[in-house]
C-alpha positions in Angstrom: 16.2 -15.1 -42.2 17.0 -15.8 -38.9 14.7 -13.2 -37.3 12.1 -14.8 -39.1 12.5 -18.3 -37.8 12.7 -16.5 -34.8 9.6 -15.1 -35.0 7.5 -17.8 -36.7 8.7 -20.2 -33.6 6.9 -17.8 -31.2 3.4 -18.6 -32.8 4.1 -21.8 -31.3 5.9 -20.7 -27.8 5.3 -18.2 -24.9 4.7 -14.6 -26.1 5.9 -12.5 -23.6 9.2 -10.1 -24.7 10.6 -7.3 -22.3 9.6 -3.8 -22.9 13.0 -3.0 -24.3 13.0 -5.3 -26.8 9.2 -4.5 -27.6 10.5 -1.0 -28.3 13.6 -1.2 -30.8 13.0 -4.6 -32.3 9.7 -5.3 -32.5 8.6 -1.7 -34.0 10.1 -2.9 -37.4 8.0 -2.8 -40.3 8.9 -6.3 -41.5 8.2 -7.6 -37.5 5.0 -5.7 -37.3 4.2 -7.1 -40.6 5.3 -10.8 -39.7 3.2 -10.4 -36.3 0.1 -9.2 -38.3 0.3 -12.0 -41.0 1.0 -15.2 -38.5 -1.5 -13.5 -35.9 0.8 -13.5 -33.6 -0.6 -12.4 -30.0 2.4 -10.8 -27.1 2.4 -9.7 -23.5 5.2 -6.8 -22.9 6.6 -7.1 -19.8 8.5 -4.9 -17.6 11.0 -7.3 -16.4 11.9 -4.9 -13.4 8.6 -4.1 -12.1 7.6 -8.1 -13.2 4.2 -6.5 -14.7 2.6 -6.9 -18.4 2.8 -3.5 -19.7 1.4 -4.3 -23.2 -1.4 -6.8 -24.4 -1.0 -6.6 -28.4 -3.8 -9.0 -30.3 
């Protein structure tokens, strides 16, 4: 349950999550499906290059 307080409190906060964490974490079905449900809009970043990699509506 934590995960999805987690995720519900980033309908309400900035959207942006590193490309890493974009890649293992947030390719989950239950996080794809949260992110669908709540409408959830996030930037990817590279942190390294400081670039958004990833617009995901």
């Amino acid at each position: 349950m934590r995960w999805l307080q987690i995720l519900r409190r980033l309908k309400h906060h900035d959207k942006t999550v590193p490309v890493s964490t974009y890649d293992s974490f947030f390719q989950l079905l239950f996080v794809q499906t949260t992110i669908q449900q709540h409408q959830l809009k996030l930037a990817v970043y590279e942190p390294e290059a400081k670039e958004i990699v990833k617009w995901q509506n």
